[in-house]
N, C-alpha and C positions, 0 to 999 in steps of 0.2 A: 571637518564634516563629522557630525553622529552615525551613529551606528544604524538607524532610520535610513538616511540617507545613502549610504554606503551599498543599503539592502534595495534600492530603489534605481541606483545605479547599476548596481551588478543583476537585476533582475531584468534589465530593459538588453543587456548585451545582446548583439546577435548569436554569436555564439551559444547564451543561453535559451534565447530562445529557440533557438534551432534543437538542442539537445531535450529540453520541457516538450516541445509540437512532436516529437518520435516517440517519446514517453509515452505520452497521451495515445498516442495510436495505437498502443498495444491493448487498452482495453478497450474491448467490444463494446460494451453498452454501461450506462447508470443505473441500470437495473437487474436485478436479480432472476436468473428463470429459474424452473424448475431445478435442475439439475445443478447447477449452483448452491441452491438451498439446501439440498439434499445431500454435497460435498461439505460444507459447512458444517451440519446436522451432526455428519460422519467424524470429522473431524473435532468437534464439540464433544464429542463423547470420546474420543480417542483420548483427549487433553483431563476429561475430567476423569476417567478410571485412573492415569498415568498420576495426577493429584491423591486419588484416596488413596492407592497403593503406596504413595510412597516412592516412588520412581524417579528416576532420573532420567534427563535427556541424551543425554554424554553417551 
């Protein structure tokens, strides 16, 4: 069997599927609200001063 296949068998598992359906339940919704946006926004600037300075994450 290909590696295709292999990926089509191991996806259909119970197992897997049970571990993927809990996953999914942790997010709320496919859309963004307000407040999300705004955490984002936050964080987008956090990431890009931490780039011009020259910083490290460590």
């Amino acid at each position: 069997m290909g590696e295709r296949s292999d990926i089509k068998l191991h996806i259909n598992i119970d197992k897997h599927k049970e571990r993927f359906s809990s996953l999914t339940s942790l997010f709320k919704s496919k859309e963004a609200n307000e407040k999300d946006l705004q955490l984002a926004a936050v964080e987008g600037v956090y990431v890009y001063h931490t780039v011009q300075h020259n910083e490290s994450f460590r």
